[in-house]
C-alpha positions in Angstrom: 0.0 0.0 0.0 3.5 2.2 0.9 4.0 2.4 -3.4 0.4 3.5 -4.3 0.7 7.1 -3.8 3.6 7.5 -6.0 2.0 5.1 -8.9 -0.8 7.5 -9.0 1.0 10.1 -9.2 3.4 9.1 -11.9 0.5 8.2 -14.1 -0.7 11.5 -13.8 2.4 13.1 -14.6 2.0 10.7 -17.7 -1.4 11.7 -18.3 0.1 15.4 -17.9 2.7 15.0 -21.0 0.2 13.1 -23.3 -2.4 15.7 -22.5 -0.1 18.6 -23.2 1.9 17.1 -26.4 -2.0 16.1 -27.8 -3.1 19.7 -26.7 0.3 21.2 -28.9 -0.1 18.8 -31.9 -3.3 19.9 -32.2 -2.9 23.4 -32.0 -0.3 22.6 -35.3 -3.1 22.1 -37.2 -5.6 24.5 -36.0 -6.9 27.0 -39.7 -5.4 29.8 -38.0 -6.8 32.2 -40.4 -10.1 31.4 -39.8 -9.7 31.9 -36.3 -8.6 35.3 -36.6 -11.6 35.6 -39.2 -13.6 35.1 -36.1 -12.1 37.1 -33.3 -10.9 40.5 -35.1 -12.8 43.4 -33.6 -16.3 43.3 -35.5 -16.2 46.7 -37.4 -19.2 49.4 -36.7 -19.9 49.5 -40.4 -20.4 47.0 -43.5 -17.9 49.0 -45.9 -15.5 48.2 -42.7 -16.3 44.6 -42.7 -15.9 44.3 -46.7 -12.4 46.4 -46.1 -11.3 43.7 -44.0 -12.4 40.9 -45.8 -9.2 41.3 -48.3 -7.3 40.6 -45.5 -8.1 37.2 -45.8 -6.6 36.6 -49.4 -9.5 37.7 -51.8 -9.1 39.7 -54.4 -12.8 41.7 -55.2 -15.8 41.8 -53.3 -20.0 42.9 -53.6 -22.1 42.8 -51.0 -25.8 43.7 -52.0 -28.0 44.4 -48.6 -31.8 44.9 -48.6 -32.7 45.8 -45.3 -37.2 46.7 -45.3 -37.7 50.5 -45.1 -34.3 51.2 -46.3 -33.1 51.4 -50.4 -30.5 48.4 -51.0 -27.1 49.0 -50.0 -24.4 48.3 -52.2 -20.5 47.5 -50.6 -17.2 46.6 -52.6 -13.6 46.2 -51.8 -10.7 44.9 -54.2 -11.1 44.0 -57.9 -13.4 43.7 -60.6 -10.1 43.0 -62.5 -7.0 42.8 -60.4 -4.8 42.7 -63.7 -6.1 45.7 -65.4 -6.5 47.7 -61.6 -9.9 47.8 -61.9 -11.9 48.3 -58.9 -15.3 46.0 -57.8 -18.0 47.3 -59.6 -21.5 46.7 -57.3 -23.4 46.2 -61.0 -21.0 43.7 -61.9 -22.0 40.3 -63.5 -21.3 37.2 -61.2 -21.3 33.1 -61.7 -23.6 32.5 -59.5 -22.8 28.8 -59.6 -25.0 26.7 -57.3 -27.3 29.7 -56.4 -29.3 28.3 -59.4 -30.7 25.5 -57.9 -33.1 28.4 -55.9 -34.2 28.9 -59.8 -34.5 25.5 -60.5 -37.0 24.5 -57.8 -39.1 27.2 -58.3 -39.6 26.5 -61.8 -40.3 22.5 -60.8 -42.7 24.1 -58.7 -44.4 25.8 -61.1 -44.3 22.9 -63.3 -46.0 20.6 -60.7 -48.5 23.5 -59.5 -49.7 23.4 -63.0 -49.9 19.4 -63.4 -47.2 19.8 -66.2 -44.9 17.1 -64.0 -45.9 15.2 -61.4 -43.2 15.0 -58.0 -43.7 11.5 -57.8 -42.8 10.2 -61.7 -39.6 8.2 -61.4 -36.9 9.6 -63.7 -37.0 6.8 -65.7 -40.3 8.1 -67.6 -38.4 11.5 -68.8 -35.4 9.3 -69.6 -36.3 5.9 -70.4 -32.9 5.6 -72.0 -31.1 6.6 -68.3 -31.7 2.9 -67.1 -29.2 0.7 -66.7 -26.6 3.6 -66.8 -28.0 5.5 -63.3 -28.8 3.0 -60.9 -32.6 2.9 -59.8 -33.5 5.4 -62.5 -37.1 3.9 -62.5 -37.7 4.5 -58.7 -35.9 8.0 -58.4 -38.6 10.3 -58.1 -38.7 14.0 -59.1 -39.2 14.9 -55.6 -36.0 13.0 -54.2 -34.2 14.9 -57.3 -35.0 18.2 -55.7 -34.1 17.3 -52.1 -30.9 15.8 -53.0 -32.2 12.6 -52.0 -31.5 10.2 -55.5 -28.2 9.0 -54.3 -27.2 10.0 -58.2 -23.6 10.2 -57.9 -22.6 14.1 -58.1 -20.5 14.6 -61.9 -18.7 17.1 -59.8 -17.3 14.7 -57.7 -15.2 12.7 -60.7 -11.9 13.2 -61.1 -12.2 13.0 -64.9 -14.6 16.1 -65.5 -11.6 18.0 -63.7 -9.2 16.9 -66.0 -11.3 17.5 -68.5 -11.8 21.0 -67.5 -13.7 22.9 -69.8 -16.2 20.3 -70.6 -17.2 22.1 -73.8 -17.6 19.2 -76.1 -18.5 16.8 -73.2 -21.7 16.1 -72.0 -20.9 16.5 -68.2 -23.7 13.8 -67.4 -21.1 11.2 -68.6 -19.1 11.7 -65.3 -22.2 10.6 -63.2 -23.2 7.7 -65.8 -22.4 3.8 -64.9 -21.5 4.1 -61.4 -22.8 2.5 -58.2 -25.7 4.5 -56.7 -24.3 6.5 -53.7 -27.5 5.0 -51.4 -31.0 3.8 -52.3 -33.6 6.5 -53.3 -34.7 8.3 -50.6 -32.7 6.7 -47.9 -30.4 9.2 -47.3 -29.2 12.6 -48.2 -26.1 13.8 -50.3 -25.7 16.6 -52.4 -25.4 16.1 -56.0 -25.0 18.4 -59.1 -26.6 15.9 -61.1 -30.2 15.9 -59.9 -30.4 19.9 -61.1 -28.5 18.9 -64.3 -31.5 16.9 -64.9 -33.7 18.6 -63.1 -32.9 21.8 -65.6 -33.1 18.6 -68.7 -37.0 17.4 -67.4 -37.9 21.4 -67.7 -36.2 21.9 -71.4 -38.4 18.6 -72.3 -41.8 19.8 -70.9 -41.8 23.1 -71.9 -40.4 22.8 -75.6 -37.5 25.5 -75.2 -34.1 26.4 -72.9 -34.2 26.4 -69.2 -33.4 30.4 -69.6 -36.2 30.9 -71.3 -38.7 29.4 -69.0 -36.9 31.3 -66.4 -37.4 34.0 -68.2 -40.9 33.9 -68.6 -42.0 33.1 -64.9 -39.2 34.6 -62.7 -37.3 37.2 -64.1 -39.9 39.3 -66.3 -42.5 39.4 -63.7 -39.5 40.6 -61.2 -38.0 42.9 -63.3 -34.6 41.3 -63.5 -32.5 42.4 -66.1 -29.0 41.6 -65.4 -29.7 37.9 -65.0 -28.5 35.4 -67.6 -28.0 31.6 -68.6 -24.7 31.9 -69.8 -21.5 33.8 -70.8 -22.5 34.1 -74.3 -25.4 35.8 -73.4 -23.3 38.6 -71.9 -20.1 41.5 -72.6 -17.3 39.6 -70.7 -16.2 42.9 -69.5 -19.6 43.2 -67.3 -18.0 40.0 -65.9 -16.0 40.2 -62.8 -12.7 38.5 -63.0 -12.7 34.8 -61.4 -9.1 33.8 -59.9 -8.0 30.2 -58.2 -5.1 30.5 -55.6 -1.5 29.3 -57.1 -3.3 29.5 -60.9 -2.5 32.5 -63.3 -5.7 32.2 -64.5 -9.0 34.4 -65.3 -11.6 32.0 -64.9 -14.1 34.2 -65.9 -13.5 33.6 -69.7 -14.5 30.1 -68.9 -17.6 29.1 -70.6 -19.4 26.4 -68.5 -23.2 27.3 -69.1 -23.1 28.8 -65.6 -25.6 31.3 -64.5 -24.3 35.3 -64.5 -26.5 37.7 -62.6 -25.8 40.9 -60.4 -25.9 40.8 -56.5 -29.0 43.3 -57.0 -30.9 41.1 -59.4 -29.9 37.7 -56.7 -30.9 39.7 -54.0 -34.3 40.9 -55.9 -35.2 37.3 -56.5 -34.4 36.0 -52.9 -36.7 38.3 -50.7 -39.5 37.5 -53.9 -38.6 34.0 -52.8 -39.0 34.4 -49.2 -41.8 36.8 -48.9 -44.2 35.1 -50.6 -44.5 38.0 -54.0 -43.2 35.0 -56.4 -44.6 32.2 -55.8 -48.9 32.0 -55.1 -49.9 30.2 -51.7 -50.5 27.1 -53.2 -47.0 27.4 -54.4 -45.4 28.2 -51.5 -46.6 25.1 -49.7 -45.4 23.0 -52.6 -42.0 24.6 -52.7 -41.6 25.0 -48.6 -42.0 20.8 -49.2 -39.6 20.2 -51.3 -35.9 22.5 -51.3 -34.2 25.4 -49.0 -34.9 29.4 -49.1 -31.4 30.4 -49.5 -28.1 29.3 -51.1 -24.2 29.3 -51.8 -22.4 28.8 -55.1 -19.1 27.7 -55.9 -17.1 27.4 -59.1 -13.2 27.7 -59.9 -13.0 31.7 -59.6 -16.3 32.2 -58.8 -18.0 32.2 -54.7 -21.3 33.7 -53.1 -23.7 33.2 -50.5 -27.9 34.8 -50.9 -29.4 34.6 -47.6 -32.3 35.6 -46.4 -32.9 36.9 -42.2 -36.2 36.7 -41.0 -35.3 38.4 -37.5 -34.4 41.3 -39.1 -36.1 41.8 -42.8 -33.3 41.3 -44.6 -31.7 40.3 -47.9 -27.3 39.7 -47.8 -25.7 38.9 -51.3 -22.0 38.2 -50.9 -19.9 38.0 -54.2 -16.2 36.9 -53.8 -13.9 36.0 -56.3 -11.0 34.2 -55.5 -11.7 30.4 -54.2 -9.1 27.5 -53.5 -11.3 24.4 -53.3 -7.9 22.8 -50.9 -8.2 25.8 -48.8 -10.4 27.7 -46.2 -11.8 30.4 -48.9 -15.5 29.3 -48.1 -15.6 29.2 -44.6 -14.2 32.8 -44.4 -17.3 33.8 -47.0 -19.1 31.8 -44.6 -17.5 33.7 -41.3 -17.8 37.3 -43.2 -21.2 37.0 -44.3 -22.1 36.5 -40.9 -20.0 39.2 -39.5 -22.0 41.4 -42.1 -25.6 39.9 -40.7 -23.8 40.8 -37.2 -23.6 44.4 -37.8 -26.7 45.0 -39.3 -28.4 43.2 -36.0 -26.5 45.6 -34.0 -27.5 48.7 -36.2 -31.4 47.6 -35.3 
């Protein structure tokens, strides 16, 4: 009993050192940059916050705010064109990447609102010719499509449509085609490019034209948005704010990838329409509330921006950034300075 005390506390002392070494190990491989993201002084005004944000490694960016009772507010900081030394314009045409799915859904919406699909057809009677190269294609409902519930494999996520970056004379499809299902249909979740690419397909084949066009016709003319587009070659490139990937010399903004363009004001615009109910009719509302989110993110090579919508205090945050690093900790710090925006204009009510 004499040798107890000191075995106890020599395992401490051991439980001491691992604790500590575990402690400092860790601390190696703490994202340093996005805690300082999170504990700099929060600025009194937006402009401030946007300043700062370039001292996180971006280049340019637009931050649209609608706050009700007051006109939009327009921010910038950096470049529209860091090569040329031109500053962020707030009108400036973005990629707004995955923003569009917000676009999407409402159209399947109205689609379904008006019995021209039905939520609960499998895939398989759009694309008969999709079985046997997508795994349950013929019990994959529309619905699941929506809510990212398919378990279609994301194209995104194969190597080969990166090294086949631009997919210009590829149908991006391919990279999604002949592989194991990720799960069975409606048994899990997991986010995947490839129900919207076919989501966007089912609307081009029920309404006889492009999905631009029938965007066109029920969201943006009845809105008033003018500055939002299907593609680059819709648009003067020089309305297009440069897109630039950390360690690439590189303007990704001459990349043509079919990607949405729009202004912050025109995204912005559309989301409170979404939100508040002035888009969609009541009946609609219930059928979209059912079936997808309110707000959204996008992210391309070059190209990233959050639309958000907060209910507490009425309003409407677009954030347009233009340097990404898909290896890196470029979205989280969108993610941290968006909300460091949202932040000061709680404190400002």
């Amino acid at each position: 009993m004499e040798n107890a005390q000191p075995k106890v506390s020599k395992n401490k002392q051991i439980f001491r050192i691992i604790l500590f070494t575990g402690t400092f190990i860790s601390l190696w491989f703490v994202p340093w940059i996005l805690v300082k993201a999170w504990i700099l002084p929060l600025p009194n005004t937006v402009q401030e916050q946007v300043d700062q944000t370039l001292s996180h490694g971006f280049d340019g960016v637009i931050v649209y705010v609608d706050e009700a009772g007051k006109p939009p507010a327009f921010y910038t900081a950096g470049y529209h064109n860091k090569e040329q030394q031109i500053p962020a314009k707030p009108n400036a045409l973005f990629k707004i990447a995955s923003i569009s799915k917000l676009y999407v859904a409402v159209a399947i919406t109205r689609l379904a609102y008006e019995n021209q699909i039905d939520l609960n057809q499998p895939l398989s009677d759009y694309f008969p010719e999709l079985i046997g190269s997508i795994e349950n294609a013929d019990k994959i409902t529309l619905r699941m499509m929506v809510q990212h519930r398919s378990g279609i494999p994301n194209f995104t996520d194969n190597p080969d449509y990166w090294k086949n970056q631009p997919n210009t004379n590829i149908d991006v499809l391919t990279y999604a085609l002949h592989l194991p299902a990720e799960f069975e249909p409606n048994k899990d979740y997991g986010y995947s490019n490839t129900n919207y690419l076919l989501l966007s397909r089912i609307i081009e084949q029920v309404t006889g034209g492009s999905r631009q066009d029938y965007f066109k016709q029920e969201i943006l003319i009845p809105l008033g948005l003018n500055h939002t587009y299907g593609s680059l070659s819709e648009v003067n490139i020089d309305d297009v704010m440069s897109g630039y990937y950390v360690g690439i010399d590189e303007d990704f903004k001459y990349e043509d990838n079919g990607m949405m363009l729009a202004t912050a004001a025109d995204v912005g615009t559309f989301l409170r329409a979404l939100n508040n109910g002035t888009l969609l009719n009541e009946q609609e509302m219930e059928i979209y509330t059912s079936l997808y989110e309110f707000n959204h993110g996008g992210l391309a090579a070059g190209y990233q921006c959050l639309a958000e919508y907060h209910k507490d205090i009425d309003a409407v945050v677009v954030q347009f950034m233009n340097t990404t690093d898909f290896e890196g900790y470029q979205w989280n710090l969108l993610q941290i300075t968006h909300s460091r925006v949202v932040k000061i204009l709680r404190k400002e009510k």
